[in-house]
C-alpha positions in Angstrom: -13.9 14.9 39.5 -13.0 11.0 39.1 -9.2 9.9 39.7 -7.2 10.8 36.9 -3.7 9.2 36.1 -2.6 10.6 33.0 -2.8 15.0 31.8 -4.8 13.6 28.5 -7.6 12.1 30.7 -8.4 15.5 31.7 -11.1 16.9 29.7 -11.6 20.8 28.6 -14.6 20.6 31.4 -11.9 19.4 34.3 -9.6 22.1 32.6 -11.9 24.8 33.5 -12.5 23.8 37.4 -8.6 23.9 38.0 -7.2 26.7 40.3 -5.3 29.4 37.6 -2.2 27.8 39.5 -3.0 24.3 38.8 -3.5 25.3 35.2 -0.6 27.0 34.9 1.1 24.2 36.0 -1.2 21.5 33.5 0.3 23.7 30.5 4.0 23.7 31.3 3.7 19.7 32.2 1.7 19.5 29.0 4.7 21.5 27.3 7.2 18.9 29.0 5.0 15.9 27.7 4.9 16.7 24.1 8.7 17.4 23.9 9.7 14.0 25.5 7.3 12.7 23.1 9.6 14.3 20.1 12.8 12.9 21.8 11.0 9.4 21.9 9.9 9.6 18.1 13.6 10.6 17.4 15.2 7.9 19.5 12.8 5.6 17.7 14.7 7.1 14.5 18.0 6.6 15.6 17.4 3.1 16.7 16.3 2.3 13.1 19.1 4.3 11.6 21.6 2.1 14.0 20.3 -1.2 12.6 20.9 0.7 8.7 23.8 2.0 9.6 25.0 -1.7 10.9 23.5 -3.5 8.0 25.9 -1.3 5.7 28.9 -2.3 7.8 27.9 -5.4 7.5 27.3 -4.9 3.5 30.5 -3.5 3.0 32.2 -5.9 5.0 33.8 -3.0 7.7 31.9 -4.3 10.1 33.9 -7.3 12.8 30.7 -8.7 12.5 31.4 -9.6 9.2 35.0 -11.0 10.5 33.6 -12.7 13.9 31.0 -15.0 10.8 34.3 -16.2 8.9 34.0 -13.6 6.1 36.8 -11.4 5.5 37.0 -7.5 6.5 38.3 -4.5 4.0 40.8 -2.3 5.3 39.5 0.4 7.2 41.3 4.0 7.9 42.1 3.4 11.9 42.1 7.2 12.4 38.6 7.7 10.4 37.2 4.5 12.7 38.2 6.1 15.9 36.9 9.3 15.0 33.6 7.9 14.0 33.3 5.7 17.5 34.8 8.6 19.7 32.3 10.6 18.0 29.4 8.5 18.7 30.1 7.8 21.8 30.2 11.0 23.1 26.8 11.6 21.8 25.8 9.0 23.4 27.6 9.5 26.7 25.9 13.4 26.5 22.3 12.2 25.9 23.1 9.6 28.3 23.6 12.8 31.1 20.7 14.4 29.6 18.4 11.4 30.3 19.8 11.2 33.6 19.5 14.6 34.7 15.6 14.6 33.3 14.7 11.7 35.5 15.7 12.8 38.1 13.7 16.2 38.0 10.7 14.7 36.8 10.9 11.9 40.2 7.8 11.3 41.7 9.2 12.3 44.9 9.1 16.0 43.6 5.2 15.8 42.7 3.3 17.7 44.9 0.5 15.6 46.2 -2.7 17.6 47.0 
């Protein structure tokens, strides 16, 4: 079998010649692979729907964008704003901790080598 670096270079063929362990083991990485896939499709979402959600601040002149280019900023409820940023940014804080926690499980460090 040549060097492989990636699970989808593995055909069905070098599928079948792995140890029932080693497949076992294929399928749950596999499993892994195709939900950090979703979350990267989703942050891909979220990054667009930042830059939306930014463009209507900036629209409807809430944003201190708006203020920092000279224009001139509506009134905005403070206790709405600060539940809207304390919200987000624990979202972000906790995905932040779930990133962090995934990396370090999926180190290098804790690959097997055979």
């Amino acid at each position: 079998m040549s060097h492989k670096t990636f699970l989808y270079e593995y055909s069905k063929e070098d599928f079948e010649n792995l140890e029932s362990i080693e497949k076992e083991a294929f399928k749950k990485a596999d499993e892994l692979n195709d939900k950090l896939l979703d979350v990267k499709i989703l942050m891909d979402e979220i990054t667009e729907d930042w830059n939306e959600y930014l463009k209507y601040l900036e629209d409807k002149k809430i944003s201190k964008i708006h203020e920092f280019r000279g224009g001139t900023c509506i009134d905005f409820d403070d206790e709405l704003r600060c539940a809207i940023v304390n919200t987000l940014k624990k979202s972000l804080t906790d995905t932040q901790k779930s990133v962090n926690y995934n990396a370090k499980k999926i180190g290098l460090n804790r690959v097997i080598n055979g």
